[in-house]
N, C-alpha and C positions, 0 to 999 in steps of 0.2 A: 761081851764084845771087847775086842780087845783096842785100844787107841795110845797111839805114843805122841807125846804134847811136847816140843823144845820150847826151850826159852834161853833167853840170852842172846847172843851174836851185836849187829850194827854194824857203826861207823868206827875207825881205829886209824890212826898214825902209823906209818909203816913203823917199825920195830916194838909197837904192842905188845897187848895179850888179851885176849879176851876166852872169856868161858863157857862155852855152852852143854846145857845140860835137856836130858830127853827125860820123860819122867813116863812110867808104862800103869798100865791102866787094864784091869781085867784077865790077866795073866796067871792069876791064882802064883799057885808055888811053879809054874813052869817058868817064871822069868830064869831064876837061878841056870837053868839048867840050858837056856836058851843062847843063840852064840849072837852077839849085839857088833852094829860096827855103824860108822859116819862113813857118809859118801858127800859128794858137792860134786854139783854142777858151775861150772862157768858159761857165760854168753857163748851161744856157737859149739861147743864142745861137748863131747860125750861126761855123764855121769859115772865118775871114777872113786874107788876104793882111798879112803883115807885114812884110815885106822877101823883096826879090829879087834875083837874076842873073839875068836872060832875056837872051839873045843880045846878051852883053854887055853888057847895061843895065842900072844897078844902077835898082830900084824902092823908095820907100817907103812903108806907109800913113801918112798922111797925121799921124793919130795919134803916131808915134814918129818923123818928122823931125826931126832935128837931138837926138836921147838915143840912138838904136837905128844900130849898126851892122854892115852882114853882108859877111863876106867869105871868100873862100875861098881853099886851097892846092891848087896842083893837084899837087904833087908826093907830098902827104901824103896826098889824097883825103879833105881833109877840111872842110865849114864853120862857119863860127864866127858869131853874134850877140852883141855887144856890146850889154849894153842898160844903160844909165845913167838916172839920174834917176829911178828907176821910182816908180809912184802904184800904189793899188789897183786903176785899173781896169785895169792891164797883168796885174792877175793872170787865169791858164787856164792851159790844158794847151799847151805849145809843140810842133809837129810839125818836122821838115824835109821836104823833100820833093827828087827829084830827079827829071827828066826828062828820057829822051834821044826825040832825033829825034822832038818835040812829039807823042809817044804812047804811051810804053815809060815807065808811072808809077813809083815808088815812096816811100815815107813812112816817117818814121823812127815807132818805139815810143811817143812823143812823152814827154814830161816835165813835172811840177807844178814853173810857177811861183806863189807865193801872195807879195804885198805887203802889209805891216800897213799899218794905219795911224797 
């Protein structure tokens, strides 16, 4: 069975950083080949795309270019978000998510980030 576990996130000072990492579980060798990305939720607001790996392409919203970075191990089966600079409006709940063979879903626990100001 497959389970993705974050850790990391909290509480941060506007201009921060914090790291959060998803660590995958039961994947066998399909992690590698699997396309992994972070989403977050805010209070009130839809759950939006914040970086990704899709078939080798790394994505980012638009929002966190050049402060947010996502990257992954495949050996360790695990991914990591660097996120820098952070403001209040990067605060929500962080998810990961991973996907094989573009229909086989799954989504981490997700995690509170909150930024003061």
């Amino acid at each position: 069975q497959v389970q993705l576990v974050e850790s990391g996130g909290g509480l941060v000072q506007a201009g921060g950083s914090l790291r959060h990492s998803c660590a995958a579980s039961g994947t066998g060798s399909t992690f590698s080949s699997a396309d992994i990305a972070w989403y977050r939720q805010a209070p009130g607001k839809q759950r939006e795309l914040v970086a990704g790996i899709i078939s080798g392409h790394t994505n980012y919203a638009d929002s966190v270019k050049g402060r947010f970075t996502i990257s992954r191990d495949n050996a360790e089966k695990t991914v990591t978000l660097q996120m820098n600079s952070l403001n209040p409006e990067d605060t929500a709940v962080y998810y990961c998510k991973l996907t094989r063979w573009g229909w086989n879903v799954f989504w981490g626990q997700g995690t509170q980030v909150t930024v003061s100001s």
